[in-house]
N, CA, C, O and CB atoms as a CASP TS submission, in Angstrom:
PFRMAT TS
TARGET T0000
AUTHOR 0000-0000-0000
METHOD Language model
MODEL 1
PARENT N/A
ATOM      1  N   UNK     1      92.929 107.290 118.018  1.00  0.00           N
ATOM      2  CA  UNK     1      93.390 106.415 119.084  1.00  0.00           C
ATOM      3  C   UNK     1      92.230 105.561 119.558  1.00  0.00           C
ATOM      4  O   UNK     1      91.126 105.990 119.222  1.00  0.00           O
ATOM      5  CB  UNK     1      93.990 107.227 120.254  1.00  0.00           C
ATOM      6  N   UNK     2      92.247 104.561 120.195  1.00  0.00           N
ATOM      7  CA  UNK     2      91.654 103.393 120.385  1.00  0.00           C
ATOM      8  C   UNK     2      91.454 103.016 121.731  1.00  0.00           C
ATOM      9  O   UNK     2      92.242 102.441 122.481  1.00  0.00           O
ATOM     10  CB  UNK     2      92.300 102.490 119.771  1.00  0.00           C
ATOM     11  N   UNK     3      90.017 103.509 122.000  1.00  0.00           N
ATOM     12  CA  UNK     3      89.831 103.783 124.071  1.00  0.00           C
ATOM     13  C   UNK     3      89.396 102.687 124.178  1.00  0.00           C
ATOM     14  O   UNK     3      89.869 102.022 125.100  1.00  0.00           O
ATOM     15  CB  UNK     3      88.620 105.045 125.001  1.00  0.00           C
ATOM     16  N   UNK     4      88.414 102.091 123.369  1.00  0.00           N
ATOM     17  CA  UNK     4      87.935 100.826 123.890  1.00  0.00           C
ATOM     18  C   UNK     4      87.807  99.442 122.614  1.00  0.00           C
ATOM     19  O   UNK     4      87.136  99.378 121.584  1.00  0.00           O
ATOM     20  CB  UNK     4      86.373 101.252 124.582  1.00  0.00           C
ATOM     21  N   UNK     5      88.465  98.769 123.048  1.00  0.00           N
ATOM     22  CA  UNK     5      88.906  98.068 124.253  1.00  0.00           C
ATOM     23  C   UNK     5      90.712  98.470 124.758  1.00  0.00           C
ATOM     24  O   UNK     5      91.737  98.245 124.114  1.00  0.00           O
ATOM     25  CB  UNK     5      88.668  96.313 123.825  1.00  0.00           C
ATOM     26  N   UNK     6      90.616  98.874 125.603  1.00  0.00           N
ATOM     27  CA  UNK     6      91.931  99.512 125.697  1.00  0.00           C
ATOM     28  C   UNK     6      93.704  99.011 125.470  1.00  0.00           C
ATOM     29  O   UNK     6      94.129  97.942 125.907  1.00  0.00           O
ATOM     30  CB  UNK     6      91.777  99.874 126.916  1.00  0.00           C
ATOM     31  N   UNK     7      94.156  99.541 125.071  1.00  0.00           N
ATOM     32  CA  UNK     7      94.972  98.943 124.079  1.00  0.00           C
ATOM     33  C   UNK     7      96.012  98.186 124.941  1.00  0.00           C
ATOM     34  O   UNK     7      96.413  97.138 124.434  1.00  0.00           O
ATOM     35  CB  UNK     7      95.610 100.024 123.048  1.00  0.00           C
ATOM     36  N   UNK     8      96.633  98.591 126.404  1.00  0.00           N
ATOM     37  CA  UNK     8      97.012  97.526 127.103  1.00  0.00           C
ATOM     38  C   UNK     8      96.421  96.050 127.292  1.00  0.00           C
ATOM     39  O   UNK     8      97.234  95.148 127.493  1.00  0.00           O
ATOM     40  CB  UNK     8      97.064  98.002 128.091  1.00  0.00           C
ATOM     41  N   UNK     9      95.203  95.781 127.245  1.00  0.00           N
ATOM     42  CA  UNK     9      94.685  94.921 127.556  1.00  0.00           C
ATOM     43  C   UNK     9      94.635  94.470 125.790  1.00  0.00           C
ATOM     44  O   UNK     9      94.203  93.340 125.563  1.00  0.00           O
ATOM     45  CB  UNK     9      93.451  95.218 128.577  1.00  0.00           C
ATOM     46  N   UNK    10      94.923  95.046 124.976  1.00  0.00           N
ATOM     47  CA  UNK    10      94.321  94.383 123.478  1.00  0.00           C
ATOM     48  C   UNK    10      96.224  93.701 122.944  1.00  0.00           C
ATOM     49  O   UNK    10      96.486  92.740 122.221  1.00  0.00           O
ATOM     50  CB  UNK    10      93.340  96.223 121.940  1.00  0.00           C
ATOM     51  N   UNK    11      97.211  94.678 123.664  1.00  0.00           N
ATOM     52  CA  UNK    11      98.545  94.011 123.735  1.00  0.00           C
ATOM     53  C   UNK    11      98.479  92.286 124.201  1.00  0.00           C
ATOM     54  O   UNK    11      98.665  91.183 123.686  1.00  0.00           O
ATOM     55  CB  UNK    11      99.447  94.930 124.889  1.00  0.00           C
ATOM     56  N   UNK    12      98.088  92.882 125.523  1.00  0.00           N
ATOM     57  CA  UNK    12      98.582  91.459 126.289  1.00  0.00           C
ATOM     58  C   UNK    12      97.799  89.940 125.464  1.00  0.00           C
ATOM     59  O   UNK    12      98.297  88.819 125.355  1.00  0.00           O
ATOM     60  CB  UNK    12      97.922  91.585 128.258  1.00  0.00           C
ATOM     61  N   UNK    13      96.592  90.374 125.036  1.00  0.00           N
ATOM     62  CA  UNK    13      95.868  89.188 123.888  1.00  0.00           C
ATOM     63  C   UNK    13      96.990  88.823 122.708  1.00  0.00           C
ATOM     64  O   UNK    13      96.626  87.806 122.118  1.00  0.00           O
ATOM     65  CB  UNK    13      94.278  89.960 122.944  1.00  0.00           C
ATOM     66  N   UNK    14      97.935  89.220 122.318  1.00  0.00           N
ATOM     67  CA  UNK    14      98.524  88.823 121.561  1.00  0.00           C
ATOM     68  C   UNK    14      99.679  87.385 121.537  1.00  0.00           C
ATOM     69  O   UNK    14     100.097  86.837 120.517  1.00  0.00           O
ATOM     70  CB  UNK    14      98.863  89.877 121.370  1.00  0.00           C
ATOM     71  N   UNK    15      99.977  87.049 122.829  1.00  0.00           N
ATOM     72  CA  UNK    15     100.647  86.235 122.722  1.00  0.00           C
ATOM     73  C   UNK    15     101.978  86.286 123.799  1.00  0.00           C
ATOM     74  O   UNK    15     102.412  87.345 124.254  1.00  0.00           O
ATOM     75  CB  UNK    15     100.815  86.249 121.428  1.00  0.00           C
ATOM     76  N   UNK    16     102.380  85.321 124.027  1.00  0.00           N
ATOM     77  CA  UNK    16     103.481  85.697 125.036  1.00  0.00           C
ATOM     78  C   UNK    16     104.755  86.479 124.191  1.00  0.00           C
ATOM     79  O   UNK    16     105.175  87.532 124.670  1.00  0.00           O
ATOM     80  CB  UNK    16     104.061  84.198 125.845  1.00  0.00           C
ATOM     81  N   UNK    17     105.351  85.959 122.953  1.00  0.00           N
ATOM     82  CA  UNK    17     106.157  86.895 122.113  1.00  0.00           C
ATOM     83  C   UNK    17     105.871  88.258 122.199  1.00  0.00           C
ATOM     84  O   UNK    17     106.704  89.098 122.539  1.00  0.00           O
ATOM     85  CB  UNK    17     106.056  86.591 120.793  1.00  0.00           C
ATOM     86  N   UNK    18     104.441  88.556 121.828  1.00  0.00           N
ATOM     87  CA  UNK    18     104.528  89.857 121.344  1.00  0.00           C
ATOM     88  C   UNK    18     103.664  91.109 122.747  1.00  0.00           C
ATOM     89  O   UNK    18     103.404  92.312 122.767  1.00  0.00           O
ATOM     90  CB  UNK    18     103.626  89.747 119.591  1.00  0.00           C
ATOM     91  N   UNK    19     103.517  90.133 123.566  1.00  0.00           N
ATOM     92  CA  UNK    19     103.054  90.841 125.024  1.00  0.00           C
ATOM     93  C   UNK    19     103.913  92.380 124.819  1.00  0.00           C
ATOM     94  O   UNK    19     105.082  92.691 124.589  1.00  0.00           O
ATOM     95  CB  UNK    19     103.719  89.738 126.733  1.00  0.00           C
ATOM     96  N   UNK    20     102.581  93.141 125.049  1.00  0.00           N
ATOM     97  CA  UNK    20     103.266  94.602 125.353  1.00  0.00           C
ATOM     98  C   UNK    20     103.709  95.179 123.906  1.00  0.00           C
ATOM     99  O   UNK    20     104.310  96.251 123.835  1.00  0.00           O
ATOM    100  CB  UNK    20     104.751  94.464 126.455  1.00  0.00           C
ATOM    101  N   UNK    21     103.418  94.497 122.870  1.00  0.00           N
ATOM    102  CA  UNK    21     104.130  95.639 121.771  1.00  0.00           C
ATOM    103  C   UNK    21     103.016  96.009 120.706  1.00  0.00           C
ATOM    104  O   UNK    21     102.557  95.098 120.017  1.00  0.00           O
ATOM    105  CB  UNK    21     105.609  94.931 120.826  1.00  0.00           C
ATOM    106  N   UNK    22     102.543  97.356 120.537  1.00  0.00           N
ATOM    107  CA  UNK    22     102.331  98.354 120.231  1.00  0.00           C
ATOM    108  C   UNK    22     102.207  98.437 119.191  1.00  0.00           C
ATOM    109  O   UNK    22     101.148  98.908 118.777  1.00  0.00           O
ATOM    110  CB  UNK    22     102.867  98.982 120.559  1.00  0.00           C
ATOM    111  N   UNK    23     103.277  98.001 118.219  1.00  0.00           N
ATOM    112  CA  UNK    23     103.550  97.700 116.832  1.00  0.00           C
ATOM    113  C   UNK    23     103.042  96.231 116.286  1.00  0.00           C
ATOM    114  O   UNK    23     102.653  96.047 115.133  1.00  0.00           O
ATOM    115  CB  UNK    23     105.069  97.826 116.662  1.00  0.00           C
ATOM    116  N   UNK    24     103.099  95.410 117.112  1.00  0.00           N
ATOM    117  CA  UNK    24     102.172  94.103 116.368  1.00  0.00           C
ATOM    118  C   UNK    24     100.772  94.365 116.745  1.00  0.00           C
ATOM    119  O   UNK    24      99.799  93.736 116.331  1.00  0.00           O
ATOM    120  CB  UNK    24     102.575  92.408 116.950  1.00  0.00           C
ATOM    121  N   UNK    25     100.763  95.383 117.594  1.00  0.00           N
ATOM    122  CA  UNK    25      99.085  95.148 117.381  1.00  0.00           C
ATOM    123  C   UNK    25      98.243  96.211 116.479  1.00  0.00           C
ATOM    124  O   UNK    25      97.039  96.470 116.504  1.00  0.00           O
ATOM    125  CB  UNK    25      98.332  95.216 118.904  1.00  0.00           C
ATOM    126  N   UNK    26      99.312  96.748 115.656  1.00  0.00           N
ATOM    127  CA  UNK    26      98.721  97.860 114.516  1.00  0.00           C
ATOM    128  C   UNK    26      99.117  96.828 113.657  1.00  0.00           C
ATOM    129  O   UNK    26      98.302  96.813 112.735  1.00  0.00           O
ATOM    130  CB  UNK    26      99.413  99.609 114.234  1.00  0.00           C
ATOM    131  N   UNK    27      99.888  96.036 113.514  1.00  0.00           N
ATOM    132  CA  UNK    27     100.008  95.293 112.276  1.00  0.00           C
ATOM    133  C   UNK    27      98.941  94.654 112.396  1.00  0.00           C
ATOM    134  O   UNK    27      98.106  94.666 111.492  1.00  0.00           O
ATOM    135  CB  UNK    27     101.167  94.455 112.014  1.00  0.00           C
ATOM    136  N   UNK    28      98.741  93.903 113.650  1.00  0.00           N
ATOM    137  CA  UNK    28      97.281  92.417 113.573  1.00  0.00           C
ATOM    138  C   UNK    28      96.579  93.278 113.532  1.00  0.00           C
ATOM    139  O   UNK    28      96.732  93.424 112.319  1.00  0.00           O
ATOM    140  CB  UNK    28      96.758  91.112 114.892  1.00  0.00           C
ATOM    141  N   UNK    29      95.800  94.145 113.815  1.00  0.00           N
ATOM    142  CA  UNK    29      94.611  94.815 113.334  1.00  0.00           C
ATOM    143  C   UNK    29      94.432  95.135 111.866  1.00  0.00           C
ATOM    144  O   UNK    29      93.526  94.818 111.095  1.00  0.00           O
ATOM    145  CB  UNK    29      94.517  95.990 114.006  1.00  0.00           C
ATOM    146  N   UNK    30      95.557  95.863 111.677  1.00  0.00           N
ATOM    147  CA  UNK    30      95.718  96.540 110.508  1.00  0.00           C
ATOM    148  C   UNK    30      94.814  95.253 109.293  1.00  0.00           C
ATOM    149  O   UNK    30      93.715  95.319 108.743  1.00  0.00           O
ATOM    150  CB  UNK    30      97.655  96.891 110.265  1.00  0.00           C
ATOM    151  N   UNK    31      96.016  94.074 109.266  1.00  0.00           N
ATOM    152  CA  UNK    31      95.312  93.370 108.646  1.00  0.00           C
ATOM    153  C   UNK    31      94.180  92.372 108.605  1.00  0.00           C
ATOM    154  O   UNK    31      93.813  91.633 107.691  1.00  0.00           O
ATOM    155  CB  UNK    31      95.868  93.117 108.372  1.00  0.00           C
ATOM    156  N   UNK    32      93.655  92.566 110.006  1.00  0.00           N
ATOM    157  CA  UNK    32      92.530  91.518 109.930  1.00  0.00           C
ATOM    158  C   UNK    32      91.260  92.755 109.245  1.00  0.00           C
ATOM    159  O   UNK    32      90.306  92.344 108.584  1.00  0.00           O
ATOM    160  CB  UNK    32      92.104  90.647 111.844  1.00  0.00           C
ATOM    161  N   UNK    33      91.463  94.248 109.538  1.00  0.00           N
ATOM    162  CA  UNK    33      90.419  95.046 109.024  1.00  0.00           C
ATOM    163  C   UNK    33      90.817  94.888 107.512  1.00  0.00           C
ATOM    164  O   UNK    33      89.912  94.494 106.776  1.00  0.00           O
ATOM    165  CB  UNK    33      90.363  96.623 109.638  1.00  0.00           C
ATOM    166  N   UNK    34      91.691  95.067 107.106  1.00  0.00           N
ATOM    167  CA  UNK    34      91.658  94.627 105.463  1.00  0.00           C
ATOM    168  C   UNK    34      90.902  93.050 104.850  1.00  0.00           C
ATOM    169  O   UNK    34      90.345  93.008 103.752  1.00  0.00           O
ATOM    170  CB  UNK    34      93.400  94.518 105.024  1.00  0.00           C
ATOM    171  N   UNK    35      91.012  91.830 105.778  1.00  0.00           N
ATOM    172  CA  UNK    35      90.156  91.115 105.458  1.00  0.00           C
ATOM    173  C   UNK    35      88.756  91.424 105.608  1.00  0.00           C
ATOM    174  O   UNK    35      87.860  91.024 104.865  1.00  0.00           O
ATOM    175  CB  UNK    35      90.431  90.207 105.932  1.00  0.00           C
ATOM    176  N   UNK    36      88.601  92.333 106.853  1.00  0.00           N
ATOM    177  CA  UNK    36      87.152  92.374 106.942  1.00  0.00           C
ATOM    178  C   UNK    36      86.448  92.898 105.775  1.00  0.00           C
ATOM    179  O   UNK    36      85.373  92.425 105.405  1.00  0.00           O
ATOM    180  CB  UNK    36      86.764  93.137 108.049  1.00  0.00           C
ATOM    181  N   UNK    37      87.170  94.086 105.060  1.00  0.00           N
ATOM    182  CA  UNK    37      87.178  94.792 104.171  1.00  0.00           C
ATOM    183  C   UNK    37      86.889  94.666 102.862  1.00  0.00           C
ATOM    184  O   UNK    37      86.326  95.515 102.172  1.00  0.00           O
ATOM    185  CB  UNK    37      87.943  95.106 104.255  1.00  0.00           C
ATOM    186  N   UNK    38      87.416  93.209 102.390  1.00  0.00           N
ATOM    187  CA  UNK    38      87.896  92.557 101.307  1.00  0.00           C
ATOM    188  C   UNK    38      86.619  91.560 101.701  1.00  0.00           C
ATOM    189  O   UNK    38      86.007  91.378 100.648  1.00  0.00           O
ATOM    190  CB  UNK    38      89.637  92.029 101.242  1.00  0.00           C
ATOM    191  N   UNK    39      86.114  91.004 102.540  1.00  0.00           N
ATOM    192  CA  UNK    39      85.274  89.737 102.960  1.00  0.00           C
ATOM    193  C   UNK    39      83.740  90.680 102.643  1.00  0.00           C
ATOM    194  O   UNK    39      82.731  90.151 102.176  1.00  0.00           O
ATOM    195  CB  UNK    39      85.622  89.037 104.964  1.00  0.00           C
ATOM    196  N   UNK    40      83.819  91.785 102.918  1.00  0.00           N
ATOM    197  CA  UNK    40      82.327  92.592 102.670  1.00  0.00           C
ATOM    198  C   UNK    40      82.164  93.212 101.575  1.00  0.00           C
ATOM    199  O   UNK    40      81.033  93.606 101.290  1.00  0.00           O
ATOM    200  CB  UNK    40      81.991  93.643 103.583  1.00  0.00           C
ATOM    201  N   UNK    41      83.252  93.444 100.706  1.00  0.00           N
ATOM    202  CA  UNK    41      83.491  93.670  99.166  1.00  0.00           C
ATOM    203  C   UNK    41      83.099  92.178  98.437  1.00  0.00           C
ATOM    204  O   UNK    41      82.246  92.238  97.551  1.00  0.00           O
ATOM    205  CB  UNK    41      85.273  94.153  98.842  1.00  0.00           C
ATOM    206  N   UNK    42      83.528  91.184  98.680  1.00  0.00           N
ATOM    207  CA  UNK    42      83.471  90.209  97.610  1.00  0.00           C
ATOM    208  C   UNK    42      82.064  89.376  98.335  1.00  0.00           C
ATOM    209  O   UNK    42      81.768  88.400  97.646  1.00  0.00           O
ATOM    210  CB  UNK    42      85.130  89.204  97.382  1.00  0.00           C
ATOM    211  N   UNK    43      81.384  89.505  99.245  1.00  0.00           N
ATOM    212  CA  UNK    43      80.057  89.338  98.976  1.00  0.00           C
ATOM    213  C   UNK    43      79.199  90.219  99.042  1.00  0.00           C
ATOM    214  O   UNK    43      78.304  90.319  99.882  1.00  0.00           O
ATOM    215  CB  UNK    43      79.636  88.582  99.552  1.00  0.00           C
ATOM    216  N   UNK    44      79.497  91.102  97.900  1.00  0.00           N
ATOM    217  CA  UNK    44      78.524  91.801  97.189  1.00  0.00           C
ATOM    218  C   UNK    44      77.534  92.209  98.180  1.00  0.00           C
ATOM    219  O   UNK    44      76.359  91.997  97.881  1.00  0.00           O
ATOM    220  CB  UNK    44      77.933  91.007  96.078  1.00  0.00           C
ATOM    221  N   UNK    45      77.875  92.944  99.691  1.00  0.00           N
ATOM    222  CA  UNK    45      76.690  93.285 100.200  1.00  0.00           C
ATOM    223  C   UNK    45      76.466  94.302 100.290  1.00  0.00           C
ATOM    224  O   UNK    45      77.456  94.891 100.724  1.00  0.00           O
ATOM    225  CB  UNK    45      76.423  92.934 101.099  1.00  0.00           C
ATOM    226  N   UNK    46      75.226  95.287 100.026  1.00  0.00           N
ATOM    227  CA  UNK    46      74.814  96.382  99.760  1.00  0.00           C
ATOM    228  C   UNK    46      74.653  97.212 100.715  1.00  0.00           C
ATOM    229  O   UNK    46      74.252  98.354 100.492  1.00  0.00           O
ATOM    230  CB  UNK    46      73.929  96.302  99.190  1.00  0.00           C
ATOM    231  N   UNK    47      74.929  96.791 101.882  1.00  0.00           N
ATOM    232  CA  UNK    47      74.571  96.759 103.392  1.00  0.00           C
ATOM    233  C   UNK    47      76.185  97.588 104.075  1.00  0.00           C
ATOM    234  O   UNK    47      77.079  96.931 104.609  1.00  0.00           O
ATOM    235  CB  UNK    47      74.236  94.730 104.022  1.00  0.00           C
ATOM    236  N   UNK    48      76.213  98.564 103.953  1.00  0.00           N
ATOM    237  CA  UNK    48      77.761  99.035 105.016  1.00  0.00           C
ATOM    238  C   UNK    48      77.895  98.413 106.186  1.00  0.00           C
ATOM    239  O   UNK    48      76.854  98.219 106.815  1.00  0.00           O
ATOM    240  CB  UNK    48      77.862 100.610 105.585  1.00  0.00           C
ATOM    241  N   UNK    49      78.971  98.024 106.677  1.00  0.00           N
ATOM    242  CA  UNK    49      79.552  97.044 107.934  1.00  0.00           C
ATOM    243  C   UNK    49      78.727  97.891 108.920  1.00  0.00           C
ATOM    244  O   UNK    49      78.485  98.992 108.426  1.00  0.00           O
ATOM    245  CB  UNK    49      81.512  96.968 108.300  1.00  0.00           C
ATOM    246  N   UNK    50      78.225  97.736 110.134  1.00  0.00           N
ATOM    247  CA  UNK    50      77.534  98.442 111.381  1.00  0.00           C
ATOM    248  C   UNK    50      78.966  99.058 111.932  1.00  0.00           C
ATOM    249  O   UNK    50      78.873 100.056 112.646  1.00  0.00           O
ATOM    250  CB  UNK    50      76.589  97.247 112.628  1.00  0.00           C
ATOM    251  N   UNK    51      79.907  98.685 111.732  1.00  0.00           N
ATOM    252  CA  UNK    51      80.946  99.195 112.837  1.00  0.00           C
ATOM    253  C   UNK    51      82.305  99.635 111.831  1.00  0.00           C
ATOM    254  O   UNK    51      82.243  99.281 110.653  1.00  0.00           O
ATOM    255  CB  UNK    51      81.384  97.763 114.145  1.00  0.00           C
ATOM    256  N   UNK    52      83.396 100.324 112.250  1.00  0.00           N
ATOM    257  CA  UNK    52      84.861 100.177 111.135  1.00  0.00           C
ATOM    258  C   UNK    52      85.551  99.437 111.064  1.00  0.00           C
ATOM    259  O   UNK    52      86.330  99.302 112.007  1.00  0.00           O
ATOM    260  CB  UNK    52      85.795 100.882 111.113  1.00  0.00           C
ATOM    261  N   UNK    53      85.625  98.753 110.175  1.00  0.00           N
ATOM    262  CA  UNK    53      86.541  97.535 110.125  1.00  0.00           C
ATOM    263  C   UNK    53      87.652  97.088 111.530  1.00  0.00           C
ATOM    264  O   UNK    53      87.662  96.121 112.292  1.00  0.00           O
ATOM    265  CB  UNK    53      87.471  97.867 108.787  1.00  0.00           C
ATOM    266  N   UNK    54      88.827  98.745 111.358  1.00  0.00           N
ATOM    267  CA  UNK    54      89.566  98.512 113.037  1.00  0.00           C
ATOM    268  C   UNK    54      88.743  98.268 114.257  1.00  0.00           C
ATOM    269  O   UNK    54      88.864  97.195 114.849  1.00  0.00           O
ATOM    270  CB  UNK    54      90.358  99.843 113.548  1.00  0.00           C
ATOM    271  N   UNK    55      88.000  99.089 114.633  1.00  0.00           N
ATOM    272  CA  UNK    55      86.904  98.782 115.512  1.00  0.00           C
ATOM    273  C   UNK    55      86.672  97.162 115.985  1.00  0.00           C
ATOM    274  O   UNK    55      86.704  96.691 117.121  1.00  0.00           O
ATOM    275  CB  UNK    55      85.662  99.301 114.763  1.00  0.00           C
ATOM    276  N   UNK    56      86.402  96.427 114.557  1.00  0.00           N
ATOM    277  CA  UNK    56      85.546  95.222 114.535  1.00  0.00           C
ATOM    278  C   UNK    56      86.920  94.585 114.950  1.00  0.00           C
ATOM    279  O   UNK    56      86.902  93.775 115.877  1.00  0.00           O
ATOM    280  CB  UNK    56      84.617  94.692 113.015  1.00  0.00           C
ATOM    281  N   UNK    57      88.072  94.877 114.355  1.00  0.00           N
ATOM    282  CA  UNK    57      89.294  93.989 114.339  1.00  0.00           C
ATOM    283  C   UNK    57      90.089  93.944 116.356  1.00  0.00           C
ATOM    284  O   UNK    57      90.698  93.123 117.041  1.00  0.00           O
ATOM    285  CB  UNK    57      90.604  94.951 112.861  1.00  0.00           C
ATOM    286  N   UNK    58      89.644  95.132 116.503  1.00  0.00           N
ATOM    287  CA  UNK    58      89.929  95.435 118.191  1.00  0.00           C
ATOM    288  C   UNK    58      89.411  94.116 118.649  1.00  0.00           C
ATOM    289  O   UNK    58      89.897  93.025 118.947  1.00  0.00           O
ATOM    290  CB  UNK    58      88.993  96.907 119.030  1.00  0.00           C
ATOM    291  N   UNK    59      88.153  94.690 118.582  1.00  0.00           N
ATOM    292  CA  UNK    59      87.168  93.491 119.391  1.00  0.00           C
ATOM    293  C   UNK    59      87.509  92.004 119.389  1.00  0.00           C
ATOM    294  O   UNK    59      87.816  91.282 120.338  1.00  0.00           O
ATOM    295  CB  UNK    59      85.720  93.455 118.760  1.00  0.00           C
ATOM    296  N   UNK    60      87.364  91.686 117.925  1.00  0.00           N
ATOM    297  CA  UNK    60      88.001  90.693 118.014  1.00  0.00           C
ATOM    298  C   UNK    60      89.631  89.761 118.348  1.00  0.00           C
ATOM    299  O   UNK    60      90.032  88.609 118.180  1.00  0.00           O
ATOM    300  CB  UNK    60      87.626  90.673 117.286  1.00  0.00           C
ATOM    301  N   UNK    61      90.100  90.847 118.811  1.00  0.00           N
ATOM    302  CA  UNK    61      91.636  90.725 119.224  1.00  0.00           C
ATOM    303  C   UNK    61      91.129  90.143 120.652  1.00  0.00           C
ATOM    304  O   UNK    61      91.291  89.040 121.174  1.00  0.00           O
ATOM    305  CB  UNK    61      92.745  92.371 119.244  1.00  0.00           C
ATOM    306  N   UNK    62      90.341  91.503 121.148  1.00  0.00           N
ATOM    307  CA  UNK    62      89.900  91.359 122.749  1.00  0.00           C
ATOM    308  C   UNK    62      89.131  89.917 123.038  1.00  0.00           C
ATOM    309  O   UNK    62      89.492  89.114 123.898  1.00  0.00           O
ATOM    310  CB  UNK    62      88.744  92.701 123.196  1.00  0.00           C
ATOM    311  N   UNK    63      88.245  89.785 122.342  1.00  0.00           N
ATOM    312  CA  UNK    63      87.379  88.192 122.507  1.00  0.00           C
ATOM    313  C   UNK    63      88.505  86.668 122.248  1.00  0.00           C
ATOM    314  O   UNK    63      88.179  85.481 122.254  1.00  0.00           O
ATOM    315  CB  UNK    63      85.890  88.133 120.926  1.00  0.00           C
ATOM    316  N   UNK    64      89.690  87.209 122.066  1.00  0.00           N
ATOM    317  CA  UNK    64      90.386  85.809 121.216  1.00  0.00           C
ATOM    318  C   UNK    64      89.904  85.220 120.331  1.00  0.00           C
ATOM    319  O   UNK    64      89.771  84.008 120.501  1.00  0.00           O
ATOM    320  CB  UNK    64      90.612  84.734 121.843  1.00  0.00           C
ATOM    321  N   UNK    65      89.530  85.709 119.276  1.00  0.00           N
ATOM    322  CA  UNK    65      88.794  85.443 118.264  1.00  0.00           C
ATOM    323  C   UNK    65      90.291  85.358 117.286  1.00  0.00           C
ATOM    324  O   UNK    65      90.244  84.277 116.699  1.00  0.00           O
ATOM    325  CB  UNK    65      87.466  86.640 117.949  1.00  0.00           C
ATOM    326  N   UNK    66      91.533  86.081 116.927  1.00  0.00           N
ATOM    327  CA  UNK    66      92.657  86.334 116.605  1.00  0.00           C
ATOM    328  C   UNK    66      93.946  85.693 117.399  1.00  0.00           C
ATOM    329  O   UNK    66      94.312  85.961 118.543  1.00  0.00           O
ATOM    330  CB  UNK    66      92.602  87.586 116.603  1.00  0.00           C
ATOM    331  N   UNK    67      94.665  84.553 116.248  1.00  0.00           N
ATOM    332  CA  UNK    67      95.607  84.172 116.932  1.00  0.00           C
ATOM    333  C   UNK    67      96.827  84.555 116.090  1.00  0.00           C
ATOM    334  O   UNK    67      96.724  84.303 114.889  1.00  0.00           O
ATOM    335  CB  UNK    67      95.448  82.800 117.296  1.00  0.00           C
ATOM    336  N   UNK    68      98.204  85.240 116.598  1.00  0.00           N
ATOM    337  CA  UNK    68      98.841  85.293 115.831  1.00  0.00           C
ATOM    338  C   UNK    68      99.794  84.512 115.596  1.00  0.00           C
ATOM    339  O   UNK    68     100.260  83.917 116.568  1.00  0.00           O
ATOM    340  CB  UNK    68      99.045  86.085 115.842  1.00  0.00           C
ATOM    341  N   UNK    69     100.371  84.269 114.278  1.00  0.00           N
ATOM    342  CA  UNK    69     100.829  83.189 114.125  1.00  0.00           C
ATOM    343  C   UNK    69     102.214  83.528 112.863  1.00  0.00           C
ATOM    344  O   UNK    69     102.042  84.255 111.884  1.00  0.00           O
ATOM    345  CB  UNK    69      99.517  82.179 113.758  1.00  0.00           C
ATOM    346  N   UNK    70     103.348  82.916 113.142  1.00  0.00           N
ATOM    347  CA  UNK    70     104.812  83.904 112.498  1.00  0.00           C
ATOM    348  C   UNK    70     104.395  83.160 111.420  1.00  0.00           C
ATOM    349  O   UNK    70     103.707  82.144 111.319  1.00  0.00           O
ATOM    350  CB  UNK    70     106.770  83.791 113.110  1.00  0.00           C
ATOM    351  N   UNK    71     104.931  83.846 110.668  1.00  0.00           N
ATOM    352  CA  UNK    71     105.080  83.326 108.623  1.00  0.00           C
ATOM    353  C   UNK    71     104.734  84.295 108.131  1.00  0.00           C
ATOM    354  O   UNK    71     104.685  84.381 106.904  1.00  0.00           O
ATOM    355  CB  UNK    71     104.048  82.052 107.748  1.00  0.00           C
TER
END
């Protein structure tokens, strides 16, 4: 489970649609840590990420760094 940044506050970053739901924000994480994942695999860096991919993907939910977008 996911204390910080706390997950009410990592809901409401999502958008007025998806305000409050629980389930888009395991999906938007889910897959922005698979890019992160895939982005530190294909440049070949020898170096392990400092943080876990979800972790990194929280944060960046929390900063608005992540916009979601239907399609």
């Amino acid at each position: 489970m996911i204390n910080q940044p706390p997950i009410d506050e990592l809901t409401s970053k999502l958008g007025e649609k998806y305000e409050g739901s629980k389930y888009a924000l395991c999906v938007v994480s889910a897959k922005r840590a698979r890019q992160l994942v895939d982005i530190s695999k294909n440049q070949n860096n020898p170096q392990p990420m400092t943080e876990k991919p979800l972790t990194a993907a929280a944060y960046e939910i929390m900063e608005d760094k992540i916009s979601v977008v239907n399609g």
